[in-house]
C-alpha positions as CSV (number, residue, x, y, z in Angstrom):
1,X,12.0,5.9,-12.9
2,X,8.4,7.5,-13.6
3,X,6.3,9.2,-10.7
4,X,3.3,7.5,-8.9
5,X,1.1,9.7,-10.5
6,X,2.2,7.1,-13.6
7,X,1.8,3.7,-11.8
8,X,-1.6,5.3,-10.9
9,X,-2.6,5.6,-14.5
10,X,-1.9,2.4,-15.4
11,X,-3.1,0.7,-12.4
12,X,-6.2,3.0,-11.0
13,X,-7.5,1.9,-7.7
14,X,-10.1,3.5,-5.4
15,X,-8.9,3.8,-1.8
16,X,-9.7,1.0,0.4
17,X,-10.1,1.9,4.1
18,X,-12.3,1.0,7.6
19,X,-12.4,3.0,10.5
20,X,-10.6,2.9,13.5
21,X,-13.1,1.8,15.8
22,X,-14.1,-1.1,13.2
23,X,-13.5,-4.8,14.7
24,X,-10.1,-6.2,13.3
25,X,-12.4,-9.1,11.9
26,X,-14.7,-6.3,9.6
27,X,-11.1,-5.3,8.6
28,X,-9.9,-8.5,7.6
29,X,-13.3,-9.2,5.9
30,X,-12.6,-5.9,3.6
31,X,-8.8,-7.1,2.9
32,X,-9.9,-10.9,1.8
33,X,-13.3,-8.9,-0.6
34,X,-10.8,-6.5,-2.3
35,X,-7.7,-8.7,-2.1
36,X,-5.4,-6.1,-1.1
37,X,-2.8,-6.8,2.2
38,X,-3.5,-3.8,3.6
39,X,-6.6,-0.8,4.4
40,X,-5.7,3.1,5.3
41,X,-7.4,3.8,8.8
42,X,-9.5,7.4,8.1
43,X,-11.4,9.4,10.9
44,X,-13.5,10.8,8.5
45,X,-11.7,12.3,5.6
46,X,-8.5,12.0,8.0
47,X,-5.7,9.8,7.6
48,X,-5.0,8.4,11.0
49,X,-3.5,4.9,10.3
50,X,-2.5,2.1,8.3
51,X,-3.9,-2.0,9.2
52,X,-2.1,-4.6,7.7
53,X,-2.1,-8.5,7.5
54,X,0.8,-8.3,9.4
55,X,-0.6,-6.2,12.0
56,X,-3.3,-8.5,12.5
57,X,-0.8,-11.6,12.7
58,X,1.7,-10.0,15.0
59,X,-0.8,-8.3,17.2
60,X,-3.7,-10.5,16.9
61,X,-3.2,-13.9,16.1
62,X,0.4,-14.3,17.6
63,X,-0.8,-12.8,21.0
64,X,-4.4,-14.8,21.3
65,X,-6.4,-11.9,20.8
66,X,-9.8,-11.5,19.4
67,X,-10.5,-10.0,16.1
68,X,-14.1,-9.7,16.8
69,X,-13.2,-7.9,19.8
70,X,-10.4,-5.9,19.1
71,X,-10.3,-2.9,17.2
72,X,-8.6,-1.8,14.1
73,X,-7.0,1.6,16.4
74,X,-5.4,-0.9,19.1
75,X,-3.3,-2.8,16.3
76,X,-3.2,0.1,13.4
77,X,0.3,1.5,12.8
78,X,-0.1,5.2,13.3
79,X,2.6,7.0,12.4
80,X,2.4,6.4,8.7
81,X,4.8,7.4,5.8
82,X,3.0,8.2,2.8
83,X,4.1,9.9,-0.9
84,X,2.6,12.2,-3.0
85,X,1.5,11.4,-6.8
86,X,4.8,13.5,-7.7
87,X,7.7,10.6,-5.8
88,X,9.2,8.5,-8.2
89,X,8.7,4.8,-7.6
90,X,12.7,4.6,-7.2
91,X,12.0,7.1,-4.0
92,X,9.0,4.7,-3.1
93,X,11.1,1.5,-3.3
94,X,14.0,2.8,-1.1
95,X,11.5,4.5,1.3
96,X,10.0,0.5,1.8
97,X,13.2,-0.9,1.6
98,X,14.7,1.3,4.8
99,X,11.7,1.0,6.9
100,X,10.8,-2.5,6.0
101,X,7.2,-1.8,5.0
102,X,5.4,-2.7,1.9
103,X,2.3,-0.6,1.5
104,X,2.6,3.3,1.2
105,X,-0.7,5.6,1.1
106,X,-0.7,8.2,-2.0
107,X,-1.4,11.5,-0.5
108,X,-2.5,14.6,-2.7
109,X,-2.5,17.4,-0.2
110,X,-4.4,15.9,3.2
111,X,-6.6,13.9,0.9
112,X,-5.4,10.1,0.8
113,X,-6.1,9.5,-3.0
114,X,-4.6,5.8,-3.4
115,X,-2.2,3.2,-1.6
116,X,0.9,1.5,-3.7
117,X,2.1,-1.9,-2.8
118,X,5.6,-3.2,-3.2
119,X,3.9,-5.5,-5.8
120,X,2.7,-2.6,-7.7
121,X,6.5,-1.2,-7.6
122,X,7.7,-4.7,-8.5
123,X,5.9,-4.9,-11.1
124,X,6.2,-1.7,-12.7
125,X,10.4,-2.4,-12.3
126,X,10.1,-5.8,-14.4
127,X,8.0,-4.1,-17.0
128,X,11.0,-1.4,-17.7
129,X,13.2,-4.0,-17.6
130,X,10.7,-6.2,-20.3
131,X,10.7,-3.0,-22.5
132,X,14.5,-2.4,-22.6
133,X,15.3,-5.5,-22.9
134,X,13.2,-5.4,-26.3
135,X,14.8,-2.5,-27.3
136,X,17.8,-4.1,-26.9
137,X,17.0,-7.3,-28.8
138,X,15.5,-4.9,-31.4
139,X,18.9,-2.6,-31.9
140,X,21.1,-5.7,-31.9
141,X,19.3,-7.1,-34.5
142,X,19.2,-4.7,-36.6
């Protein structure tokens, strides 16, 4: 499997994030405008956590809370696992597999540079499996 630093090419995103003192509804608002599932928390340049759709259900909606209320630090996951552009995507999916997550930030040093998706891995899987399966097809008939 290739490294991040690969899916990155081929996908390029800029970082998506909100503050941790944000209202859970400004952070929904940003996740519905760049139709992602899922913002990196930063305290400045800092990465201090991760808010997710399913944070917001689980901690929000499911408990009667207000998102205009609440902020994005009281429901944000904060002990994040993130990879570097050098992890191959076979590390990533394994990593979000084990700790039943599905959105890993890309960190280059301190510096959060993107965030991956289990789509993004998804995808990336069926298009090596598109491309051998046409090398196969290819071989056999020749």
């Amino acid at each position: 499997m290739k490294p991040v630093s690969e899916l990155l090419k081929a996908r390029p995103r800029s970082v998506k994030s909100v503050g941790p003192d944000e209202t859970v509804f400004n952070a929904l608002q940003l996740l519905a405008e760049h139709e992602v599932g899922a913002l990196v928390v930063l305290q400045g340049d800092k990465l201090v956590g991760v808010v997710s759709e399913r944070d917001y259900t689980r901690k929000i909606a499911l408990q009667g809370k207000s998102s205009k209320e609440t902020k994005v630090s009281e429901i944000m996951t904060r002990e994040v696992l993130a990879v570097t552009p050098s992890t191959t995507t076979n590390e990533c999916m394994a990593l979000m597999s084990q700790k039943k997550i599905r959105h890993l930030p890309v960190m280059q040093g301190s510096t959060v540079v993107s965030m991956i998706s289990i789509r993004d891995i998804m995808d990336d899987i069926i298009a090596d499996q598109e491309e051998t399966i046409a090398h196969l097809q290819n071989y056999i008939q020749s």
